[in-house]
N, C-alpha and C positions, 0 to 999 in steps of 0.2 A: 635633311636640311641643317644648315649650319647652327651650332647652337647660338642662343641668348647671350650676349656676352659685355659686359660693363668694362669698353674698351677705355676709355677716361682713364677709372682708377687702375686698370694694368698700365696705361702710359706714364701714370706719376708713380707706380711702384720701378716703373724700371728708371725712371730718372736718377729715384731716389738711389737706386742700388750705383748705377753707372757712377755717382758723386763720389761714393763708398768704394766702389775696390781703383779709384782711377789715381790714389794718394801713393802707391807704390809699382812699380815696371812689376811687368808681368814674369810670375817662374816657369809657366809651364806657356810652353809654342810649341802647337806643330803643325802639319798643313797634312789634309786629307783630302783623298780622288774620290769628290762624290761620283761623278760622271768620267768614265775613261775616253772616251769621244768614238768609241767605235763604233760601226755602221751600225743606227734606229736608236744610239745612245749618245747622251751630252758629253760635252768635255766642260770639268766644272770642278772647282777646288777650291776647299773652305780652308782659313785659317783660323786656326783653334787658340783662345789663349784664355787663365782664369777670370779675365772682365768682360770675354764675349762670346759665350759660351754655346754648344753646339744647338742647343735648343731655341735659337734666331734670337730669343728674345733679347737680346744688348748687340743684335747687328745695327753697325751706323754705317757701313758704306759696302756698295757693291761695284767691283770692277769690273769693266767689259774690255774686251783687247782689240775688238775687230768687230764691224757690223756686220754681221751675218746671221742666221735662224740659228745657226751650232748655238751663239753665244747668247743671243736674247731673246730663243723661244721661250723659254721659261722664265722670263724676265715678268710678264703679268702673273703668273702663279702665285712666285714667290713674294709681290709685293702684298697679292691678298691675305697671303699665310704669315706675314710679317703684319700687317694690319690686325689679324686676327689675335695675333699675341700678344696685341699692346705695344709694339712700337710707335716711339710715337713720331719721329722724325728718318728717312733715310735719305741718303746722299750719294746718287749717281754720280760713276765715274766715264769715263770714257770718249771718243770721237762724236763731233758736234752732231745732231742729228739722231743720238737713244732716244730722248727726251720725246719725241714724236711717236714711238709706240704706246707709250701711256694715255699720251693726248687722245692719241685716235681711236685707242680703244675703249673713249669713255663712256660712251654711251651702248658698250655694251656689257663693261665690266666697272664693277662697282668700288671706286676708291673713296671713303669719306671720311676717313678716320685716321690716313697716312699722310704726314708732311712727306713728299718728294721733292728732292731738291736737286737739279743736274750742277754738277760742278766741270766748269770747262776744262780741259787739259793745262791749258797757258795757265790758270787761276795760280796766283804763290810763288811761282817759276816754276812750277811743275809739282809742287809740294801737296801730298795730300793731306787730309784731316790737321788738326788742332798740334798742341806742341805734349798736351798730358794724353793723346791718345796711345793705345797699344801698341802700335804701328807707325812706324816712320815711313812713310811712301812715298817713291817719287814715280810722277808719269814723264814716261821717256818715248817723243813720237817717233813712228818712223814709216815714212811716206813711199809708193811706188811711183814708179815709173808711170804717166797718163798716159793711155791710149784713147787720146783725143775724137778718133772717127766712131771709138763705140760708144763714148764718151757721150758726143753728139746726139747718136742714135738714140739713148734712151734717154734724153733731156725730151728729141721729139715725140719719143713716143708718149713721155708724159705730159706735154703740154697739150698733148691735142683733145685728151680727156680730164686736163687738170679743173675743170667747176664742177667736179663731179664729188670733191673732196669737200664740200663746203655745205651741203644738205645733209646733217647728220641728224636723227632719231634718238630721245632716252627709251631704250625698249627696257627699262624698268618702271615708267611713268606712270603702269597700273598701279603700281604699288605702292605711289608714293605717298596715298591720305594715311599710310599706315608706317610711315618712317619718315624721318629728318628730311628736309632739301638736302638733295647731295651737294658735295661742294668740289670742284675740278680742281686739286692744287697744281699752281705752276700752268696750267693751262690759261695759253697767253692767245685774244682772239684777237687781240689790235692785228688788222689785214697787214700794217707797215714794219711791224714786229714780226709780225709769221715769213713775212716773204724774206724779211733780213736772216731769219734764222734756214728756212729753206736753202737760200743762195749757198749759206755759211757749210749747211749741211753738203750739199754737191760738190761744193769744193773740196772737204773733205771725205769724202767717197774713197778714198784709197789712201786713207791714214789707219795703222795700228797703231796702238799705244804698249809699250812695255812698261814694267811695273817693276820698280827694284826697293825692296821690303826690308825695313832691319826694326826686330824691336828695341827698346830703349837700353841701354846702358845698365847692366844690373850689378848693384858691390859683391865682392866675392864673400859666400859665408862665413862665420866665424869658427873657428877651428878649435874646440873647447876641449881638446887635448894639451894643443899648444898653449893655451890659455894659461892652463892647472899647471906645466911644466915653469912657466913664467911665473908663478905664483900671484898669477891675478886669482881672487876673492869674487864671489856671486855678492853684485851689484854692482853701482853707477857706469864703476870702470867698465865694464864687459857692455854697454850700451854707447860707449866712446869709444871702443875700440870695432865696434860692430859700422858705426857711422867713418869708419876709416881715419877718426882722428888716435893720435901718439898719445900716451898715458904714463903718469909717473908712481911709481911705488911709494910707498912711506918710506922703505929705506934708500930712497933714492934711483934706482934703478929706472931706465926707459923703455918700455916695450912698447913696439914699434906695429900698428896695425899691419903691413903689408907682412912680417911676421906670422902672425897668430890667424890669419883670414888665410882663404884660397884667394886665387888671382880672379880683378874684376871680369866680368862677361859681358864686352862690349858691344855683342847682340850680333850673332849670324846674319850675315847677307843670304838672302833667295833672291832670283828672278824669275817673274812669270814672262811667257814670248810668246808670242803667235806672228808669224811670217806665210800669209795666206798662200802668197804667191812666187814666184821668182822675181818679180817686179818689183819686189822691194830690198831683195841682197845689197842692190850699191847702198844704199841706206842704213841694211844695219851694219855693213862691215866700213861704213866709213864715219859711226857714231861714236865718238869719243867719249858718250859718257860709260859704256861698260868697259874701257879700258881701266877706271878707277878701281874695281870687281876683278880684274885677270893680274895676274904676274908679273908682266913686264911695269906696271904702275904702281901697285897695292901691295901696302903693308901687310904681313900673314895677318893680322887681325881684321881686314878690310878683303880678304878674298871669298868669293861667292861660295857659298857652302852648297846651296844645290840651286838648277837652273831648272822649273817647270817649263816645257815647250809645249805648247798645241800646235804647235806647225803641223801642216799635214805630211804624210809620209814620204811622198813624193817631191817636198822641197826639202825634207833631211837630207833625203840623200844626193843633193847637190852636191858639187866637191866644194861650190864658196860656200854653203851652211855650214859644211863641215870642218871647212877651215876655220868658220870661226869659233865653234864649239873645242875645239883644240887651242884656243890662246886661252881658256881655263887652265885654272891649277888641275894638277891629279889627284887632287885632293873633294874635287866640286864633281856634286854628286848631279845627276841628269835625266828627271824625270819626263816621261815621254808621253802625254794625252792625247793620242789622236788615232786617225783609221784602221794604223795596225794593231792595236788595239783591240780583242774580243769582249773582254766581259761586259755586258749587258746591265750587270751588278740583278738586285730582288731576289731574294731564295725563296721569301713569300709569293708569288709569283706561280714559282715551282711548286711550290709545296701543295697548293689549292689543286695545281692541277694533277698531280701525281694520286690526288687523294681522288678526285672526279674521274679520272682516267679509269681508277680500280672500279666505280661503277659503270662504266662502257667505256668501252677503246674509239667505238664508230664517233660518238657523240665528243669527246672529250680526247684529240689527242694528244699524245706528248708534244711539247713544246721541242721545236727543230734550238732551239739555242743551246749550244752546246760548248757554250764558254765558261760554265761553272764545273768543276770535277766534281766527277760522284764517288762516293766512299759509303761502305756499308758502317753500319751501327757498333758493331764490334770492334770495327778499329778505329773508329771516331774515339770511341770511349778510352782503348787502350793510349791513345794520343794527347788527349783531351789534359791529362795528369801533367804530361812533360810539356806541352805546349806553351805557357807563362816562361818556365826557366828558361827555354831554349829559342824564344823567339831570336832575342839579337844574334845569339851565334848559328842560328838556322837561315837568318835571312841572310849570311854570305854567301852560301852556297847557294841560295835562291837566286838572287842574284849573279853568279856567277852563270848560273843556268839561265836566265832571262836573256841575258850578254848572248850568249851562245845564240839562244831562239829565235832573236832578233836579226833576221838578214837585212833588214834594207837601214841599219844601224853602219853606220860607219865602222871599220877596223882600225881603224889609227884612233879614234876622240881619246881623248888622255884619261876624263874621269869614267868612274862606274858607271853606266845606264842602266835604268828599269821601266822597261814598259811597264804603263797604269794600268791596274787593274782597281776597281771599287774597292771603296775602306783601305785602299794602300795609305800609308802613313811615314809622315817623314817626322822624327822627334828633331827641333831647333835648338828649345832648350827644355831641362838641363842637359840632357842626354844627347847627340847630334847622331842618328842611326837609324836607319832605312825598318819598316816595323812592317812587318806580313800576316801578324797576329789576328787579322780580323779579315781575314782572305773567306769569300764564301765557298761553302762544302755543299752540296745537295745530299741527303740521307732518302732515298725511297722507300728502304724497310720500316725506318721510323717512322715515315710521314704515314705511310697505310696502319702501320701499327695502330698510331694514332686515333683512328676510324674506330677500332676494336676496341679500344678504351675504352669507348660510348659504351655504355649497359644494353641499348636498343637498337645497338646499331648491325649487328649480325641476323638478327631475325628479318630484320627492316629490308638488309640487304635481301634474303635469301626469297623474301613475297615480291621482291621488286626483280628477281631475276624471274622467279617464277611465272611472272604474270608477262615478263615481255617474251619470256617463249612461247606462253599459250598464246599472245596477242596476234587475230589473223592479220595478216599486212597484205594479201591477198586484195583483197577488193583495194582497198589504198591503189596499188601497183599498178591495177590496172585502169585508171585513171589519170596515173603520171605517165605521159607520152616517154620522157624518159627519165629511168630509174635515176642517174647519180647531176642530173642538175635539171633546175638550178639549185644549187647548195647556200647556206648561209654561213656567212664567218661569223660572230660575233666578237670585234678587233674592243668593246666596251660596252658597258651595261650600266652605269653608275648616272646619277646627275651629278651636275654644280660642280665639282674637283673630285680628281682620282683621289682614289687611294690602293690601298695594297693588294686589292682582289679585286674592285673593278675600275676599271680605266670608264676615262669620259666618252660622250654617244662616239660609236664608228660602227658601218657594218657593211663588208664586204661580202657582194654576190656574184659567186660564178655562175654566169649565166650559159656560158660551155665552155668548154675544157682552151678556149681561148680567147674569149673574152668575159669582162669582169665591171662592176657598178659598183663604186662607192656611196654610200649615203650616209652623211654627215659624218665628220672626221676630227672628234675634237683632241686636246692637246694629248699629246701620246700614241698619235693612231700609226704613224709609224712605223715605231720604236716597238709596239704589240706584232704588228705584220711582220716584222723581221723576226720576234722574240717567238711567234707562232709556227711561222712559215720557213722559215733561215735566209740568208740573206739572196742565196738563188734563186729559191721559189719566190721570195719577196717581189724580186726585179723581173718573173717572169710576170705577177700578176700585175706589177704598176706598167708593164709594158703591152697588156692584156686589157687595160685601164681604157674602158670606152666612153663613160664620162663620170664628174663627181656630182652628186645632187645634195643640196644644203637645203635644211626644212626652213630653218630662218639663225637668224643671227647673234643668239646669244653664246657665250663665248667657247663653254663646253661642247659648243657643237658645228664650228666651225674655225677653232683657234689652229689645227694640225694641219691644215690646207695646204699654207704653205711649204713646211716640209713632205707634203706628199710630194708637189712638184717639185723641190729639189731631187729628192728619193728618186722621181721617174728619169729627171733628168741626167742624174747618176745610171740608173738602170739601163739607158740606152746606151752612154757613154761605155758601160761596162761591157758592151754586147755589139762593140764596134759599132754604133750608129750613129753619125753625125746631124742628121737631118730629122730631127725630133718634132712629130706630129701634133697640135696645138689639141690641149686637151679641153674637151667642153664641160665648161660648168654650170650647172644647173642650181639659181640662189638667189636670195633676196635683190635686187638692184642696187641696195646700198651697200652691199659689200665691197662695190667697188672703191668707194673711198679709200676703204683703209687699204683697197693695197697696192691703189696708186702711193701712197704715201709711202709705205714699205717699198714700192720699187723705187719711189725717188730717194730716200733717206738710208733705205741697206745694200739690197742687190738688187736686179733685176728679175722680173719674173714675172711682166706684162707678156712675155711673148711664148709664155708655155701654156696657154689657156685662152677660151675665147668665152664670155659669158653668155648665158643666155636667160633673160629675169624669168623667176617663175610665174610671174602673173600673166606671160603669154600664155598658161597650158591651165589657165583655168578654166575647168569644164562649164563654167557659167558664163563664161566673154574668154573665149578663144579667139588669141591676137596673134599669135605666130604665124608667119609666111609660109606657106604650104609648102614649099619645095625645101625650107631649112628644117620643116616640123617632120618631110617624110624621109632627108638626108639621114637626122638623127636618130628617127624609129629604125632605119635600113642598120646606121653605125652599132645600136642596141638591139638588134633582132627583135624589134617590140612590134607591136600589130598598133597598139596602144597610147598614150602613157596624159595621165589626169591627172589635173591638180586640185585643191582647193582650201581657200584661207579655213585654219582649224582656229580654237578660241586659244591665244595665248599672247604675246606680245604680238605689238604691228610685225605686218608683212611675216606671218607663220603659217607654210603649210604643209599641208598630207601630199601625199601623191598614192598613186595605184598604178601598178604596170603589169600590161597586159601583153604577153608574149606570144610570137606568129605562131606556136604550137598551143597555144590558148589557154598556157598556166598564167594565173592572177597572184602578184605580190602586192598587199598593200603597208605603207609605211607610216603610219601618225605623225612623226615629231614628237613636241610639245605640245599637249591639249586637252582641254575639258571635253569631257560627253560631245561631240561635234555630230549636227546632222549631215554636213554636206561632207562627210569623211565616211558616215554611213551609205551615202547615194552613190560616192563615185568607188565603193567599196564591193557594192553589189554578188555577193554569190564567188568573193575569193579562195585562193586557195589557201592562202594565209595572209594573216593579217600581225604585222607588227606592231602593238601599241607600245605607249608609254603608262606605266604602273608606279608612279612616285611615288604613294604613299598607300599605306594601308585604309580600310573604311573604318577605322576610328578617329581616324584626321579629315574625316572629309571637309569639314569647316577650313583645314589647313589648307589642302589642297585645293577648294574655291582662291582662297586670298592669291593665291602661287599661280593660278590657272594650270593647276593641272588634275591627272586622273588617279581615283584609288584603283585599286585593284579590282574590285567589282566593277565598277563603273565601266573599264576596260573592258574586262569579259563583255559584261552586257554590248557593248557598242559592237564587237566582235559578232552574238549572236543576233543584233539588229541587223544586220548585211551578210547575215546566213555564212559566217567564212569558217573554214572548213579547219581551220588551225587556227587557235591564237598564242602567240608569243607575249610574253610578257618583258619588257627592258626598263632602261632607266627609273631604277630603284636609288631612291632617299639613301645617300652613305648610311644611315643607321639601319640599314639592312645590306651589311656588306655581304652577308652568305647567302640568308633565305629569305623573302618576304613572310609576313602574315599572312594567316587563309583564317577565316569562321570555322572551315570544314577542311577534307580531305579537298584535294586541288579538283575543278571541274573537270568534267572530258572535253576533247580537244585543247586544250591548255596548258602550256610549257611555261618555262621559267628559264629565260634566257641568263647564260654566265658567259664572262670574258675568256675568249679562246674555245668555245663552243662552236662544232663543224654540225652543221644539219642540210641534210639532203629530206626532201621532201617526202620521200619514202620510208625515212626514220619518222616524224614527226611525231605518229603514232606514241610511240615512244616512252614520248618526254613527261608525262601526267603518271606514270608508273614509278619514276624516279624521285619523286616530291618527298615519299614515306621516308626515303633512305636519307635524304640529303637533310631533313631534318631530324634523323638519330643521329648523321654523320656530325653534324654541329649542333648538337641538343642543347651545347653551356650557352652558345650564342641566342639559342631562340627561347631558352626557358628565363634570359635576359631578357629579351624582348617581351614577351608574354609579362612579366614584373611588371615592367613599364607601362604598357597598358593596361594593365589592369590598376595602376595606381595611378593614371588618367582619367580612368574610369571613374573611380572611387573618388578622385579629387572634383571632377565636373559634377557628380549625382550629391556629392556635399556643399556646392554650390547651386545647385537648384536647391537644395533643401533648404542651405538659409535664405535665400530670395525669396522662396515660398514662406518659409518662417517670418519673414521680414515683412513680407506680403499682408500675413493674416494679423500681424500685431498695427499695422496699418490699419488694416482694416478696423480693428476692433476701435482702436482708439480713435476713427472715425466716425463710428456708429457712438461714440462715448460723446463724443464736442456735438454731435447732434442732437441725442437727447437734452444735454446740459444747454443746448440753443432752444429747445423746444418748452423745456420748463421754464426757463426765464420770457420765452412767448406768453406762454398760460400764466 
């Protein structure tokens, strides 16, 4: 759970500061690829400078170039994580119509502590931010071509379920006797207001905005050779000459600042671009403001130094993109973010699982992404020395190599190109030079090494091998009708926000070898399936994709939705398929608000899915139409499938699915101790719950409505089910959970990118020992922690109890002293 955090005073610590470094133009700019955009990965680039620095906390504005899921899936994330740091104001840029995904997702994500402020494009004449900001930005629009008939078509398809947007839920409302009224900024409900912004938004449906960036104007240093040679003296003068004014000696003499300084630094030109489609070429090739930026107009002091594109690949290599990437200097460098693109970026990631792997290959396998190079330990190290010197002059040849690699790069463009890879970096100033220094290495020797380092973790291993060969799997086997499914992915294991080892809830079930069940898909589920599976098998299983089921609608656990169906959408398109099958979703009823509004405000993506609420399939009032209830069981090979509200926010529930070969999967959600998760659980063959929190937080986990880990178990052995998994674990058990004891029987510990076939299951309660030598620093942290919970709650009943008897006493004291003055 997120910590305690006194967001206030972070918000007036960063005022203070932002007051403090904004009195001078910034030395150090560069622009780094967080997100390379390649397939299950963002395309995403920060600009670095000393008064905004990488760690978000003095971010004021965030750019978007184009409404699509690439550019504002992770647009709720990062407002949280910028919340959480103490900002205290940000300022949306972009196409009318961002400003709607905040709105709509208020009520299931929690803003109350962020000014959000949308800034129009037109706002200034196009001028971004303030005049002492870091950043000089201009928004530069550029519109497509409408194609009015599809145009149509999804105006109607929205309108005909648009009331469906206007009944929203705070599914945090349990919780609010124990925190502030939240407060929605910029959420505007005047209905005459909404619908003016709505129209605003549709019209602009097919605007990109490009971004032309120069930081401010910097005076050239003072040059304190040239100085001494001048027989300028240490003082006043040398701060007159530094401010670019003329100086006169005692004997007369005039030295002259532009003399004794380097030449000023009138602040490099960037451009960011995104051109979705072809439909917008006549637009940018007939915009006259990047003529200012190219050759034929611009002074060398005024010409673009590098051009960020996210275009996708397939409009690069147009020959009018290309022609216009060619009216650059040869000088303008040409970073490339988009699908041809491989790296993935995370070597943490890797790392956890290279280490899980070494304890079973079955359970744990390597990760198909194969965009990060592998290098052994030995020449990491011999590298590691020359690496700093030799960056600049190693990244030409790098470079020269990317040129090369890149076919669907144009042959003629004038300047260098570099496809993006994550941590690529471009130095503005001082230095203007392409920086590869921070490119990720995967080490597998190291990483297992690592494991060994543990004092307890060889032994640990060697009883955890031992016991899964002796372990008979015999009887198991012959119970499972068949041996390799259904299998379980584990695509996330984490609550409330990822982090570096587990992603938020997703878990994909192959139910056989060609068909497949999602259930619940939160932010990253993806970008995990790809990073798991590679982007082949990826597209085999979203096209295998027989329906998705959402437990309920908080935001971890159903925010990646939408890029699933883009992903499948893509997956058939890749697979020559035109005619793409409407996929069923199984979820709260009110999810459909928010994506009506996403299909009227970004893209379209009413017509890849048809909903079906889960309160038809509750096993206590079953309201589904029999011949859509026995379509779907026939679409999911199920005999089965039952629902039932579990305790946690409105409209949350479990399901159970029972399959025509008569294996039982049950799935929690979110939830406390639930009876009717127990009844429609009855005698499975595994049961997935939710394990937030350890049982020294159970008081925690009531306030949260969720389950400790015992709690789970127990629910598990009330409905007799034959396995229980354990997932969505509290971030502060990002390796292992708690146990009182050694892990129970039948009982596993689900991790992200974890493969289980039912016939493994057995398994997974023999691995507990190892995986807690393998990370012993993590859990003898943890262990601290609670035990100084402990020790803090048992010193607070003692003084209550202290407190209690000196009450007492002095109780029994004004009595007798009432009782003498009686007598």
């Amino acid at each position: 759970m997120p910590k305690k955090i006194d967001v206030k005073e972070l918000q007036e610590l960063r005022l203070a500061r932002r007051k403090k470094v904004r009195k001078y133009p910034p030395s150090t700019v560069y622009l780094q690829v967080l997100g390379s955009g390649a397939p299950g990965a963002p395309k995403s680039l920060y600009v670095f400078t000393e008064q905004a620095r990488v760690k978000l906390s003095m971010m004021e504005h965030i750019l978007i170039t184009h409404k699509s899921w690439s550019n504002v899936g992770g647009l709720p994330g990062i407002l949280l994580t910028l919340q959480d740091t103490g900002v205290p104001e940000i300022s949306l840029h972009g196409p009318p119509g961002i400003e709607s995904l905040y709105y709509d997702t208020r009520h299931f994500i929690r803003f109350r502590d962020l000014n959000i402020k949308y800034k129009h494009y037109k706002e200034g004449d196009g001028v971004i931010g303030e005049s002492n900001d870091p950043l000089n930005i201009q928004a530069v629009p550029i519109w497509a071509k409408k194609d009015e008939s599809s145009a149509e078509k999804s105006e109607e398809t929205t309108d005909e379920i648009t009331n469906e947007r206007e009944d929203v839920e705070d599914l945090y409302a349990h919780e609010k006797p124990l925190m502030k009224k939240r407060q929605f900024v910029n959420a505007n409900t005047n209905p005459a207001r909404r619908r003016q912004n709505q129209e605003e938004s549709k019209l602009c449906k097919d605007l990109s905005i490009a971004y032309v960036c120069r930081p401010p104007p910097k005076a050239g240093a003072l040059l304190l050779e040239k100085c001494v040679k001048a027989g300028i003296t240490p003082g006043p003068l040398l701060g007159e000459l530094k401010r670019g004014k003329d100086v006169t000696l005692e004997d007369g003499r005039v030295v002259f600042a532009a003399d004794v300084t380097a030449p000023d630094d009138p602040g490099p030109i960037f451009i960011v671009i995104e051109i979705p489609t072809e439909a917008y070429l006549d637009s940018l090739l007939e915009c006259p403001t990047f003529m200012q930026y190219q050759p034929s107009e611009a002074s060398d002091s005024d010409l673009a130094e590098v051009v960020v594109h996210f275009t996708p690949s397939h409009v690069m290599a147009n020959p009018r993109y290309q022609e216009w990437m060619s009216r650059f200097s040869p000088s303008t460098n040409h970073i490339i973010a988009n699908d041809a693109s491989s790296c993935m970026g995370s070597e943490a990631v890797h790392r956890l699982q290279y280490k899980l792997n070494h304890l079973s290959e079955d359970l744990f396998p390597l990760l198909q992404d194969k965009s990060i190079p592998i290098t052994e330990e030995d020449q990491q190290e011999s590298n590691d020395d020359n690496m700093t010197e030799n960056v600049f002059s190693n990244d030409e040849k790098s470079s020269e190599k990317e040129n090369v690699e890149s076919n669907s790069l144009p042959k003629h463009i004038v300047g260098p190109t570099h496809q993006a890879h994550t941590l690529l970096m471009y130095h503005i100033r001082p230095k203007k030079k392409i920086d590869r220094s921070n490119r990720l290495m995967l080490k597998p020797q190291t990483y297992v090494k690592e494991c060994y380092e543990e004092e307890k973790f060889e032994p640990a291993l060697l009883s955890a091998k031992a016991k899964l060969e002796s372990t008979n799997l015999e009887e198991h086997q012959e119970k499972s009708t068949n041996q390799n499914y259904p299998d379980v992915i584990f695509l996330g294991t984490g609550s409330c926000i990822p982090n570096k080892t587990r992603n938020t809830s997703g878990l994909l079930v192959n139910i056989s070898a060609n068909k497949t069940l999602l259930m619940d898909c939160g932010e990253g589920t993806y970008g995990q399936l790809v990073r798991l599976l590679g982007l082949d098998e990826a597209d085999q299983a979203l096209r295998n994709l027989a329906a998705v089921y959402v437990s309920h609608l908080h935001a971890d656990h159903h925010i990646g939705f939408i890029n699933i169906l883009l992903g499948r959408r893509k997956a058939f398109q890749r697979a020559g398929i035109t005619k793409i099958p409407k996929l069923p979703l199984l979820a709260p009823q009110k999810i459909l608000a928010y994506l009506i509004s996403y299909h009227a405000n970004f893209e379209p993506v009413l017509q890849d899915f048809s909903l079906i609420a889960n309160h038809n399939f509750l096993a206590q009032n079953f309201t589904l139409e029999k011949d859509r209830y026995e379509e779907l069981c026939s679409q999911l090979d199920m005999k089965k499938i039952d629902m039932t509200y579990v305790i946690h926010c409105p409209n949350s529930f479990g399901v159970a699915w029972t399959h025509v070969d008569g294996w039982k999967l049950v799935y929690s959600g979110d939830t406390m101790p639930c009876s009717g998760l127990v009844e429609i659980g009855q005698n499975c063959n595994l049961l997935i719950h939710e394990a937030t929190m350890e049982d020294e937080l159970e008081d925690d986990a009531r306030i949260k409505t969720h389950s400790t880990t015992s709690q789970a178990i127990q629910v598990g052995r009330d409905m007799n089910a034959e396995n229980i998994l354990l997932t969505h674990f509290s971030q502060r058990y990002a390796k292992v959970p708690l146990f009182e004891d050694d892990l129970p029987e039948k009982v596993g510990i689900a991790f992200d990118n974890m493969r289980v076939a039912f016939k493994n299951l057995p398994k997974l309660r023999h691995l507990y020992g190892a995986l807690v030598a393998m990370f012993s620093d993590d859990y003898d942290e943890m262990l601290e922690k609670t035990a100084k919970k402990r020790a803090a709650r048992e010193n607070l009943r003692l003084q209550l109890e202290e407190f209690s008897n000196k009450e007492e006493i002095q109780g029994n004291k004004r009595v007798k002293q009432d009782q003498s003055i009686v007598l």
